[in-house]
C-alpha positions, 0 to 999 in steps of 0.5 A: 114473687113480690119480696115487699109483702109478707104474710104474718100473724098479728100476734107478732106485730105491734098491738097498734097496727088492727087501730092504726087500720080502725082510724083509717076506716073511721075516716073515711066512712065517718069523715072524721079528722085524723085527730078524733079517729086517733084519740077514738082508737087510742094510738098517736097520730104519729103512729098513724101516719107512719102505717096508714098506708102500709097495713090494711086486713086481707080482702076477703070479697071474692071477685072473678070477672071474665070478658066474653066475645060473641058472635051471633046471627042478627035475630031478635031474641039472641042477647035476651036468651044469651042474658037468661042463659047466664042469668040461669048460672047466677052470673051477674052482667057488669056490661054489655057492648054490642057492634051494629050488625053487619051481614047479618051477623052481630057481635057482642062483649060482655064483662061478667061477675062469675064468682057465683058461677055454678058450673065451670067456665069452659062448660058455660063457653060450651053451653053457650056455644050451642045456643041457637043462633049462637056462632062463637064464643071466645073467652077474652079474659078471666080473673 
């Protein structure tokens, strides 16, 4: 466990830490300087410094990606089926690098946004696995 960071309520905190993270965004996503963010959110600009780059909110995106190894028999058609697959399990394909075939075999990695994923990962490993065409899948890693 990481003993730097610790999860606490606002309400104890210093009323200005929510402004001091408001400037920030105001300068980065306006261009503001750090002078007019300050005066905008009413905090020092001693304030701001000394806490820019310690309080931030908590991320609430929800990210998981996976990295998917294939092997496949080189046919025409494979990858096409294998995107309409994963396209059926609302995941999102972030990249694709496929190896120039050798003996009639290709292999294929593919990192993949899964946080709309609708079934479980080991389901779709399977589900792929028994695709025509399809030899292997490894999952390489998962987040």
């Amino acid at each position: 466990m990481n003993d730097d960071f610790l999860l606490v309520h606002k309400s104890i905190l210093p009323s200005l830490l929510p402004q001091v993270i408001e400037a920030r965004e105001k300068i980065q996503k306006d261009g503001i300087s750090v002078t007019e963010a300050c005066k905008s959110v009413n905090i020092s600009r001693s304030a701001f410094y000394k806490y820019k780059d310690f309080v931030f909110f908590p991320d609430t995106s929800v990210s998981k990606k996976a990295i998917l190894a294939f092997k496949v028999n080189d046919k025409p058609g494979v990858l096409t089926a294998l995107l309409a697959k994963l396209s059926e399990a609302k995941i999102n394909v972030l990249t694709i690098h496929q190896e120039m075939p050798i003996q009639a075999i290709a292999y294929i990695t593919m990192t993949l946004d899964i946080k709309n994923l609708t079934l479980a990962v080991e389901d779709l490993v399977h589900q792929l696995t028994d695709m025509e065409n399809v030899r292997k899948v490894n999952v390489i890693a998962y987040e």
